[in-house]
C-alpha positions as CSV (number, residue, x, y, z in Angstrom):
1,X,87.6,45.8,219.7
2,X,88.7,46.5,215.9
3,X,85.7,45.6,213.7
4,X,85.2,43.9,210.5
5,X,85.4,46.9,208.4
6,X,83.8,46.1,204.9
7,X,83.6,50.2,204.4
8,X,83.5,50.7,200.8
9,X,85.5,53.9,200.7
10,X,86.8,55.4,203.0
11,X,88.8,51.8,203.3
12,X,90.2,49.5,206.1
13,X,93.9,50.5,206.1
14,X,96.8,48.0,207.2
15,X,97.2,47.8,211.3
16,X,101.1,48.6,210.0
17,X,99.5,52.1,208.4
18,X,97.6,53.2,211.0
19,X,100.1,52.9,213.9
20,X,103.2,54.3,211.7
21,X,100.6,56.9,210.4
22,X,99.1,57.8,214.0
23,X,102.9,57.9,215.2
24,X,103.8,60.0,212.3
25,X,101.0,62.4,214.0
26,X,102.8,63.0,217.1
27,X,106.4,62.9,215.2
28,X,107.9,62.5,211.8
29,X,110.3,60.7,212.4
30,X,113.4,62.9,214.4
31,X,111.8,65.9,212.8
32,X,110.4,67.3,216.1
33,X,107.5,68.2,213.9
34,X,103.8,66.3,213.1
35,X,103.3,65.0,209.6
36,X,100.6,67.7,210.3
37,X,102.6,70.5,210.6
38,X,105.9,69.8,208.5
39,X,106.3,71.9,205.7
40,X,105.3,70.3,202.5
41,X,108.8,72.7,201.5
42,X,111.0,71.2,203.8
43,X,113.5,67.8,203.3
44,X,111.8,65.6,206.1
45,X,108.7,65.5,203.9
46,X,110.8,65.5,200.7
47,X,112.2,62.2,201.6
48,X,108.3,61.0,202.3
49,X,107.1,62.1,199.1
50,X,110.1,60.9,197.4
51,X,109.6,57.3,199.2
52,X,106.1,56.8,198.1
53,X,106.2,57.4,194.3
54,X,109.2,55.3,194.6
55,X,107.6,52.4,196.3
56,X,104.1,52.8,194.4
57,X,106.7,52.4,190.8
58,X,108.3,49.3,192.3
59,X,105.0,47.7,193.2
60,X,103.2,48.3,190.2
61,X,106.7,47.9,188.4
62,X,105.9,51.7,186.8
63,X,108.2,52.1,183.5
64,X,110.5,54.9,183.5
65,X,108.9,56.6,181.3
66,X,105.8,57.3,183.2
67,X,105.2,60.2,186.1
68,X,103.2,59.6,188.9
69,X,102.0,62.3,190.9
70,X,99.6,63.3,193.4
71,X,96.4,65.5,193.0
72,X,93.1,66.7,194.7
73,X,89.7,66.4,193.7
74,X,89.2,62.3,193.6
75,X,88.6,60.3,190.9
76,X,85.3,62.8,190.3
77,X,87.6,65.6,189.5
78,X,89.8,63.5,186.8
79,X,86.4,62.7,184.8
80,X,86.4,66.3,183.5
81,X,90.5,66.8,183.8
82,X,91.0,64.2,180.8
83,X,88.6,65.7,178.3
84,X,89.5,69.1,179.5
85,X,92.6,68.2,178.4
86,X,92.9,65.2,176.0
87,X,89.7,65.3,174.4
88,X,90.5,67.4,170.9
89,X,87.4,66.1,168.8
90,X,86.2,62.5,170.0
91,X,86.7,60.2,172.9
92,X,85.4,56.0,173.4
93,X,84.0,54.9,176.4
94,X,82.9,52.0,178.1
95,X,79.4,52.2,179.9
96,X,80.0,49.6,183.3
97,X,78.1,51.6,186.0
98,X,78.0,55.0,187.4
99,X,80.9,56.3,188.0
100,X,81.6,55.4,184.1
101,X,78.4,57.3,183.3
102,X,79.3,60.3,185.5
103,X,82.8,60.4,183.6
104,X,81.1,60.2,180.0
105,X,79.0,63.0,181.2
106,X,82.0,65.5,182.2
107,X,83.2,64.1,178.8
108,X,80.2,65.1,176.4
109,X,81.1,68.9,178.0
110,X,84.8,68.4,175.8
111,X,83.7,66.6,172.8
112,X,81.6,63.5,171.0
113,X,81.7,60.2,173.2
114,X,81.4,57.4,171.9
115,X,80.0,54.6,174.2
116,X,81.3,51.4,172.4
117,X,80.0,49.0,175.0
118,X,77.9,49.0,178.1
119,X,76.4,47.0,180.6
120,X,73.4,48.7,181.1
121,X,71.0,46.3,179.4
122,X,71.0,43.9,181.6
123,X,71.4,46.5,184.8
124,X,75.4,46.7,185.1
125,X,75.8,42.7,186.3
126,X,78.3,42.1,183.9
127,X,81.2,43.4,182.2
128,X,81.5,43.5,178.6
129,X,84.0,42.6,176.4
130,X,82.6,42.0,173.1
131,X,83.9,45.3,171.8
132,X,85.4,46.8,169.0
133,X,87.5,50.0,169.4
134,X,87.7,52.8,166.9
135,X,90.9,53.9,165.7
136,X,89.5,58.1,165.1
137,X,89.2,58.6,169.0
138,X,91.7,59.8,171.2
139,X,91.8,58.0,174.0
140,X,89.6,55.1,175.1
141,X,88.4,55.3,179.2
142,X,87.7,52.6,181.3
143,X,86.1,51.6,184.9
144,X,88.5,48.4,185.7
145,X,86.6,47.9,188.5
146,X,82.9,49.5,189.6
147,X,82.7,50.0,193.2
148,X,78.7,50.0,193.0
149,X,78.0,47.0,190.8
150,X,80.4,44.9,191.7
151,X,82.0,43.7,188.2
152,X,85.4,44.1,187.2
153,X,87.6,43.1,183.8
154,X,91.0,41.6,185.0
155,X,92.7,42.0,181.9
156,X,95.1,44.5,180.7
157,X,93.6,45.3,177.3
158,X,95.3,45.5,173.6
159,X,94.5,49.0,172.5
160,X,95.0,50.6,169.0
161,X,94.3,53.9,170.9
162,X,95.8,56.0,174.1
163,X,94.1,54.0,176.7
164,X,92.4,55.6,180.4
165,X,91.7,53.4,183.4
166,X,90.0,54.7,186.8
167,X,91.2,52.2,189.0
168,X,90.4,53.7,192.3
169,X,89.1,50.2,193.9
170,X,91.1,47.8,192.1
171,X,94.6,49.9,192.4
172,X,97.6,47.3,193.8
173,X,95.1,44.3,193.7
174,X,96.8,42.4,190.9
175,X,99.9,43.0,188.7
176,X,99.3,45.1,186.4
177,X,101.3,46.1,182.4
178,X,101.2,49.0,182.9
179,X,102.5,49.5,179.4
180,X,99.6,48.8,177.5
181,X,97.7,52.5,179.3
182,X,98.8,55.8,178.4
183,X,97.2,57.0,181.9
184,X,95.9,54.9,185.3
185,X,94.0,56.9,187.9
186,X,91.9,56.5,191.2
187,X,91.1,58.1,194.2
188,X,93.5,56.3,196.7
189,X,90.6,56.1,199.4
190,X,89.7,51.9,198.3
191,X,92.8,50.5,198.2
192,X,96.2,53.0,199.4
193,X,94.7,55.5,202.2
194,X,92.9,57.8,203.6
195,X,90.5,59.8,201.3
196,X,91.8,63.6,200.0
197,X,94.2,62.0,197.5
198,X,94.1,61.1,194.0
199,X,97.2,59.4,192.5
200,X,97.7,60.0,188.9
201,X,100.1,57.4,186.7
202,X,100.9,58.9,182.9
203,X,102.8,58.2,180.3
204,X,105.1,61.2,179.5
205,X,104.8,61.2,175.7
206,X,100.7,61.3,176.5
207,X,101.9,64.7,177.5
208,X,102.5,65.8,174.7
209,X,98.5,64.7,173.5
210,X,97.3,67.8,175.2
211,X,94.7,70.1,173.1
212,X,96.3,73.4,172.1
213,X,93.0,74.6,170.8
214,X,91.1,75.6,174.4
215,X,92.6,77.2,177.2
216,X,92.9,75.3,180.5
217,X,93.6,76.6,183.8
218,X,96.7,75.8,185.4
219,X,95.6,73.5,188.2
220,X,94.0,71.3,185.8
221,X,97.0,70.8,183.6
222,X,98.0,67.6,184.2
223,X,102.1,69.6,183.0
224,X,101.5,71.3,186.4
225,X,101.4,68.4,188.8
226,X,104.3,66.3,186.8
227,X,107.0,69.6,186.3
228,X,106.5,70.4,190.3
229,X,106.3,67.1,191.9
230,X,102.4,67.1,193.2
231,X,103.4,70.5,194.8
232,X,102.4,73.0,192.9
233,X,100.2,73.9,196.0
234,X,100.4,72.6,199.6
235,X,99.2,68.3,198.7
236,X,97.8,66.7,201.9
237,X,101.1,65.2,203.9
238,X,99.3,63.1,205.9
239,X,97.5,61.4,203.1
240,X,100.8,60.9,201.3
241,X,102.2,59.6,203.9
242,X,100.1,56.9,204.5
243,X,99.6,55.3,201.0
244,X,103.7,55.6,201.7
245,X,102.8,53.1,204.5
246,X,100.1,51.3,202.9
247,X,102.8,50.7,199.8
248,X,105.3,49.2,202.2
249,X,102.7,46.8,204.0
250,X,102.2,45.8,200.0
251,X,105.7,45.2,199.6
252,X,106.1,43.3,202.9
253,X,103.0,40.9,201.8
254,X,104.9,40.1,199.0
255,X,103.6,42.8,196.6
256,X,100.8,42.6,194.4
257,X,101.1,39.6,193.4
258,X,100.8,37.8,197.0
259,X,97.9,41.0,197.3
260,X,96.1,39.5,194.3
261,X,96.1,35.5,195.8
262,X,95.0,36.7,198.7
263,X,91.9,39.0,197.0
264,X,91.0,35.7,195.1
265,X,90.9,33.4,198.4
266,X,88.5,35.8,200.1
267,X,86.2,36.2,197.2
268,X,85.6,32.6,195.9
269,X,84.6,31.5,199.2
270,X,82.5,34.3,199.9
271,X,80.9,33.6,196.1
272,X,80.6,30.2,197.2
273,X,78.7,31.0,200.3
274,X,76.3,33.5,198.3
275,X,76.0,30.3,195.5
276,X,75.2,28.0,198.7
277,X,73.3,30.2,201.2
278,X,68.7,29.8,200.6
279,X,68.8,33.6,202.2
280,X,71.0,35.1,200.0
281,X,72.5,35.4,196.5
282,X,74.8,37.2,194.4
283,X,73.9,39.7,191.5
284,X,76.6,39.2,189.3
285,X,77.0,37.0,186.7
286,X,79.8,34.5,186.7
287,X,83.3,35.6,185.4
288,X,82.5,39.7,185.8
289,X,82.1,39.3,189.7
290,X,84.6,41.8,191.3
291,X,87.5,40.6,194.0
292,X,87.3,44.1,195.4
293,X,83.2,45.2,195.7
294,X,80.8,42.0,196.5
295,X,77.3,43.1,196.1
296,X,74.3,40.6,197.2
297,X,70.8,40.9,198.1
298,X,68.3,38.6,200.0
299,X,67.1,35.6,197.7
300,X,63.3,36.2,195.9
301,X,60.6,36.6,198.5
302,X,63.1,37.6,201.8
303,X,63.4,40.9,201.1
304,X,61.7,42.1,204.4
305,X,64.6,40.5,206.3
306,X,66.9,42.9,205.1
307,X,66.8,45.2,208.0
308,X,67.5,42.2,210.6
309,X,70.3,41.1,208.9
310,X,71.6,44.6,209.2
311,X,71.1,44.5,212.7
312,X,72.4,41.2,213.3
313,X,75.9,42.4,211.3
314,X,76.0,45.6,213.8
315,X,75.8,43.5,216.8
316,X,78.0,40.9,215.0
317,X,81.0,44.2,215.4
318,X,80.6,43.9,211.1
319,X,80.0,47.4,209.6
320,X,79.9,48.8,205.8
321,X,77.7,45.8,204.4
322,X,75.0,47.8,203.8
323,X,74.5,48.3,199.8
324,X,75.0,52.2,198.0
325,X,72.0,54.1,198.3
326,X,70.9,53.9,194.4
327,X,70.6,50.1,194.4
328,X,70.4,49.0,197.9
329,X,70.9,45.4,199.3
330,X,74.7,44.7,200.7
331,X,77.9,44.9,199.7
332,X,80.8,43.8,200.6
333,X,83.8,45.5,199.9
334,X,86.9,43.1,200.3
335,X,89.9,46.0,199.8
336,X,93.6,44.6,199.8
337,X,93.8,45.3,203.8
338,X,90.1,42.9,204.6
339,X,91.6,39.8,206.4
340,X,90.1,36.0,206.3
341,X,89.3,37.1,209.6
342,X,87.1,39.4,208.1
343,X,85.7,37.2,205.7
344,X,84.9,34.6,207.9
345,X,83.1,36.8,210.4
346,X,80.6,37.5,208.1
347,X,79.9,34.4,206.2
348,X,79.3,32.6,210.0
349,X,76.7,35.7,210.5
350,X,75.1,35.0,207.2
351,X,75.1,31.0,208.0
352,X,73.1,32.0,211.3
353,X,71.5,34.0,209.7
354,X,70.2,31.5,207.4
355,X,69.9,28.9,210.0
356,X,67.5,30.8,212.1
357,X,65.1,31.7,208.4
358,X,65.6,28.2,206.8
C-alpha cells in the first residue's frame, strides 16, 4: 500500500505525476524514446521544456518581464551564485534558521552582510517582522519558509531594495506578487518534483545588477541559463518533466489558490491537535507556524517516548515524521501533494498514542 509520506524533501509527488512521469519512462509520448534517453536537443523535449516554464508563469501568474529557468546545484548552490553575482559592496539578510545562515555565510565570501533581523534569540520559533531595511544594500535575501524550524512569513513584502526569496518549500503553496521580488528561488524537491532541479524566477532588468568588478565563471552566470533556455549543458529531463506534471495537477486543483485552502485546512487541525494533545505540543509560536514544515516534540517530562511513537508511526504505514538531525523531535512536512488522508492518519496515531500514555 502507498504510505503517508510526510518526507521532508525529497517530497510526496501527485499520484497524476508519478504515473504520467513513470509512463514518460517507458515512452515520451509517440517519441519512441524514454524521457531518459531523448535528447535534451531534440523537439519532443523542446515541447516539454517549453510546457513547463509556461505552466509554472501561468500558476504563479509570472510577469513578462521575468525569465524562469532551470539550474543544478539546489537551493545550496544559489546561496553563493547571488553574491557571486549581485553582491558589489553590501547585501541585507534575514537570520530565520539554517539554511538562511548557510546563505549569509556563502554571502560574507562576496561582501559585508548585514543581518537586519533574526530569530535566533529565542531559538528560530518565530519569524520576525519588526525590521527596518537599509536603502545602501543591494539586494535584501529571504527564507519564506524554513524547512527545519517550521516558521514561515506569508506576506509578500514592500521593499525599497532588489528583493531575494528561497522558496524551495513554500513554492506554489499560496499566490504569490511576484512583482514586489527582483528574484524567487528553490530547489523544486518540496513542493514541484523530484530532487536535481533548481528553478530560478528573475526579473530581467535584475540582469543588468550584475557586478562587472570580479570575474565569474560561466556556469554561474545567471546570463547563461536565461540566453540558452536552462540548456547551456544537458538539464535533467526527467526532473523537468515532472514539475511539468506536478504544475498541471496544480492547475487541475484549481491552482494555487485552491493549493493554498487546502495547505491551511491540513495545518490548523493538525495545530489544533498539537494545542489539544497532553503527549505532545508544538514549538512554534502562534502566527509564524509554517503550512508547509510542522515541527513538534513530546510535551515536558515524555521525552523517553519518543522512540515508541516512532515505532508506532512505522507500523502505522506513516514515514518522514521524524525531526532533522540538528534539533530532533518530529516534523511533519505537509507539501502541496499531503492529502487529508494523510493528515488524519497521523493525528488518529498521535490520539492513540496519547490514549495509551494519558
Amino acid at each position: 500500500m502507498r504510505k503517508y509520506i510526510f518526507n521532508a524533501g525529497p517530497c510526496k509527488l501527485s499520484d497524476m505525476t508519478l504515473e504520467n512521469t513513470a509512463k514518460a519512462v517507458m515512452e515520451l509520448g509517440n517519441s519512441g524514446q524514454s524521457i531518459l534517453e531523448v535528447s535534451h536537443r531534440s523537439a519532443d523535449f523542446q515541447a516539454v521544456y517549453d510546457e513547463t516554464v509556461a505552466l509554472f508563469k501561468e500558476v504563479l501568474n509570472i510577469p513578462d518581464n521575468y525569465s524562469v529557468v532551470f539550474v543544478g546545484g539546489g537551493a545550496s548552490m544559489q546561496f553563493c551564485m547571488i553574491p557571486y553575482n549581485f553582491l558589489g559592496t553590501k547585501a541585507a539578510y534575514i537570520n530565520t534558521g539554517v539554511w538562511s545562515k548557510r546563505a549569509i555565510g556563502e554571502a560574507k565570501l562576496w561582501g559585508d552582510v548585514d543581518v537586519i533581523a533574526s530569530s535566533e534569540d529565542r531559538n528560530f520559533t518565530y519569524y520576525p517582522t519588526d525590521f527596518k531595511i537599509p536603502t545602501d544594500v543591494d539586494y535584501l535575501h529571504i527564507t519564506s519558509n524554513n524547512t527545519i524550524r517550521g516558521t514561515e512569513i506569508f506576506e509578500d513584502i514592500d521593499c525599497p531594495v532588489p528583493l531575494i526569496a528561497d522558496m524551495s518549500s513554500d513554492i506554489c503553496s499560496r499566490p504569490v506578487d511576484v512583482s514586489k521580488y527582483a528574484m524567487i528561488y528553490g530547489g523544486c524537491q518540496k513542493n514541484l518534483g523530484p530532487a536535481g532541479l533548481t528553478f530560478v524566477i528573475i526579473r530581467k532588468d535584475f540582469l543588468d545588477k550584475v557586478v562587472t568588478d570580479r570575474k565569474i565563471p560561466t556556469m554561474l552566470q545567471y546570463q547563461t541559463h536565461v540566453d540558452n533556455d536552462s540548456m547551456y549543458n544537458t538539464p535533467p529531463c526527467i526532473n523537468i518533466f515532472a514539475v511539468g506534471q506536478t504544475l498541471k495537477w496544480i492547475k487541475s486543483m484549481g491552482g494555487v489558490e485552491a493549493i493554498e485552502k487546502l495547505a491551511i485546512k491540513r495545518c490548523d487541525v493538525l495545530y489544533a491537535e498539537f494545542d489539544r494533545n497532553t503527549v505532545f505540543r508544538s514549538v512554534v509560536e502562534d502566527g509564524s507556524r509554517s503550512r508547509m514544515n510542522i515541527p513538534f516534540i513530546m510535551a515536558e517530562g515524555r521525552e523517553d517516548l519518543e522512540k515508541e511513537f516512532l515505532d508506532l508511526c512505522k507500523a502505522k504505514n506513516i514515514v518522514g515524521i521524524k525531526g532533522h538531525r540538528l534539533v530532533g523531535g518530529f516534523r511533519a512536512s505537509t507539501y502541496n501533494a499531503c492529502t487529508m488522508e494523510d493528515v488524519d492518519a497521523l493525528i488518529a496515531t498521535m490520539q492513540e498514542f496519547e490514549a495509551k500514555h494519558k
